[in-house]
C-alpha positions in Angstrom: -70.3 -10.7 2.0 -69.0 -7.7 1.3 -68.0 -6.3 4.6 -66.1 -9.5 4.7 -64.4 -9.1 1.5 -63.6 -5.3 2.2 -61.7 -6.9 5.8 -59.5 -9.4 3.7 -58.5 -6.8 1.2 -58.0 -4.6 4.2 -55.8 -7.1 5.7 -53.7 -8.0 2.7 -53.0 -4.2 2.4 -51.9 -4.3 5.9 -49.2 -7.0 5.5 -48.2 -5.9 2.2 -47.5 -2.6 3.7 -45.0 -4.1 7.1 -43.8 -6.1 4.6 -42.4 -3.2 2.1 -41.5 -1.4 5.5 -39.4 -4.6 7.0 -37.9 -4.7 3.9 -36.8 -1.2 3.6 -35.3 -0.8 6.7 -33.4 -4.0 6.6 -32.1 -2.4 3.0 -31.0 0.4 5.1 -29.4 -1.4 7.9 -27.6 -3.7 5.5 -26.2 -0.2 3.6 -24.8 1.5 6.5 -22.9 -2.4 7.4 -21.7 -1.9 3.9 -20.1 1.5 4.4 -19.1 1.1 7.7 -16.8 -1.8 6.2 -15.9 0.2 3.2 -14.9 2.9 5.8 -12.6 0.6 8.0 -10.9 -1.0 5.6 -8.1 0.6 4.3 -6.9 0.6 0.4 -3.5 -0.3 0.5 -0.8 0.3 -2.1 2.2 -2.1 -1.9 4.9 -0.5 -4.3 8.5 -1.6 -4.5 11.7 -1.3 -5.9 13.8 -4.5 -6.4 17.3 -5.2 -8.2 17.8 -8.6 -7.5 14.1 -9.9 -6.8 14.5 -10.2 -3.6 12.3 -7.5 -2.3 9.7 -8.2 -4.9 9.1 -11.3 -3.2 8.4 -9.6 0.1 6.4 -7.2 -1.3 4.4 -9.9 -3.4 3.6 -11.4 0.5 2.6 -8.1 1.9 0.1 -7.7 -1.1 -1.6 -10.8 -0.4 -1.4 -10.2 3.3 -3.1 -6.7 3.2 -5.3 -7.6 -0.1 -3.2 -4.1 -1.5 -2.6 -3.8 -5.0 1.4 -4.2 -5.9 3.0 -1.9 -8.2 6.7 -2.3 -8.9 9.1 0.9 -9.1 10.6 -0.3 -12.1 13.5 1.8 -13.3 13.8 2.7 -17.4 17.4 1.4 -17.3 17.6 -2.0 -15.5 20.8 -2.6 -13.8 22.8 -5.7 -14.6 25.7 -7.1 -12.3 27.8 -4.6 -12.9 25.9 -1.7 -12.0 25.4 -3.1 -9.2 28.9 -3.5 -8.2 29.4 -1.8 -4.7 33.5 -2.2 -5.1 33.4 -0.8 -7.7 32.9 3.3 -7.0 32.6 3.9 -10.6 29.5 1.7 -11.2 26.2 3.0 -11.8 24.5 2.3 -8.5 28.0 3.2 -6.3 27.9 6.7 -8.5 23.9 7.4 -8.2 24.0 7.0 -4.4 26.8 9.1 -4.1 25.0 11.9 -5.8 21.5 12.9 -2.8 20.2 14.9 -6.2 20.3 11.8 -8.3 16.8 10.9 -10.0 16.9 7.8 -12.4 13.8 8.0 -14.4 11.5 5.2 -13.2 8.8 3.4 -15.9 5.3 6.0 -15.7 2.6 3.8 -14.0 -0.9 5.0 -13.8 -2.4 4.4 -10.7 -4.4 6.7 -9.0 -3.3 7.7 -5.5 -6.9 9.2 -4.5 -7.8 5.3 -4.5 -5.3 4.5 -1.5 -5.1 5.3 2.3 -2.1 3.3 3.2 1.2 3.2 0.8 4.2 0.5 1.9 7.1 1.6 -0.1 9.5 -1.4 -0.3 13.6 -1.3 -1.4 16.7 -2.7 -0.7 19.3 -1.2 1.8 22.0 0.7 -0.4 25.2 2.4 1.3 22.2 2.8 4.1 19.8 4.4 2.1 16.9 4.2 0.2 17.8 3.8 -3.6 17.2 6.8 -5.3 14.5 5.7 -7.3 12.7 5.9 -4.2 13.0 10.0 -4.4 12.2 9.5 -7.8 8.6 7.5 -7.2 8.1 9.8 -4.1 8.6 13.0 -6.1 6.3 11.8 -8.5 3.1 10.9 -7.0 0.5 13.1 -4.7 1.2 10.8 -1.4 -0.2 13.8 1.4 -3.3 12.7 3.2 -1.8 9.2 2.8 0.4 6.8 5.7 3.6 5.6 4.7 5.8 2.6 5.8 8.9 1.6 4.7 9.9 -1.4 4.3 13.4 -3.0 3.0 15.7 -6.0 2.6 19.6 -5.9 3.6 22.6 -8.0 3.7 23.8 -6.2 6.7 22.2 -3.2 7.5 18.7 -2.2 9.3 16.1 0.1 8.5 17.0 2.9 11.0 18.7 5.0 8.8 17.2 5.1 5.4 13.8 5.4 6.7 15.1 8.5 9.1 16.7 10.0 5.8 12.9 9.6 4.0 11.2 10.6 6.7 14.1 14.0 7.0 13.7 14.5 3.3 9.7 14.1 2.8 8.8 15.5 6.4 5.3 16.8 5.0 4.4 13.1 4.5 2.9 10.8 7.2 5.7 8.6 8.0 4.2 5.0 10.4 7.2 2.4 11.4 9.2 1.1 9.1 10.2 -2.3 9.1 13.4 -4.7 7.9 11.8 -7.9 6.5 14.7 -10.3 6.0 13.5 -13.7 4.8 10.6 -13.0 7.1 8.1 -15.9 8.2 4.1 -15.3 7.5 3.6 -14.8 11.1 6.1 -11.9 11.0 4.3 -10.6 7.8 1.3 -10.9 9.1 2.3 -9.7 13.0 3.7 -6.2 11.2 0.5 -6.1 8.7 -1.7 -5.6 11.9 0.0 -2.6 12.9 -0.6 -1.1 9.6 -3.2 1.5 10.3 
């Protein structure tokens, strides 16, 4: 009787131990899947600069489309219709891109750049430029180590130039393709996003 007891205690043991070890390694397995998605997925930072809202609603799109957090380049001083006045050579936006040193201060955010891989840096097409709160949000944020795309909106001009003149004025950074997204569809969103490495 006791042999036999001693077997089924034996036996118990036995399971109870491949058990614990099945259960172990499927822990393990399950943690290097984990990481191994953490590790090809990349953290994406969709920050923008918009005067009118129409860039904001792009970038609001490519947020959702890359599951990256948005963060507008809000400038301190807004700019109301007449800033924005192109004709007029005198107004604040005509006299700021006419000035390559000019900085307009830009609302502090307090993101953390370590947390991204990828940053899409979004603004509209002015005299063919970048506005210069784009130098301004550039200047002010540790972006090496990270890739950067461009992305704009324009009544008339493309991409070519503004993202050269980033690319010519920030050449330590890692530049990808930038990209004119006029009144895009989702499939063009979504076509561009999967390029995005």
């Amino acid at each position: 009787m006791k042999k036999l007891l001693y077997s089924i205690v034996a036996m118990i043991l036995v399971i109870m131990c491949a058990c614990s070890s099945k259960s172990a390694d499927s822990a393990t397995a399950a943690g290097a899947d984990s990481t191994a998605a953490a590790t090809d997925t990349s953290k994406v930072l969709v920050a923008y600069f918009s005067a009118t809202g129409i860039t904001a609603d792009v970038a609001r799109r490519l947020a959702d489309a890359t599951s990256g957090t948005l963060l507008e380049i809000a400038p301190v001083e807004r700019y109301t219709e007449a800033d924005l006045d192109w004709h007029n050579k005198q107004s604040r936006s005509s006299v700021e891109m006419q000035d390559s040193t000019s900085r307009p201060a830009i609302v502090p955010d307090s993101l953390s750049m370590a947390d991204y891989d990828v940053v899409l840096i979004g603004f509209p097409v002015w005299w063919d430029l970048a506005p210069r709160e784009i130098n301004t949000f550039i200047e002010s944020h540790d972006l090496d180590g990270k890739t950067i795309y461009a992305f704009a909106t324009s009544g008339g001009s493309t991409i070519a130039n503004s993202a050269l003149k980033l690319k010519e004025a920030y050449p330590m950074l890692s530049w990808g393709e930038g990209k004119l997204l006029n009144s895009p569809t989702d499939e063009e969103i979504q076509a561009w996003v999967a390029t995005l490495r």
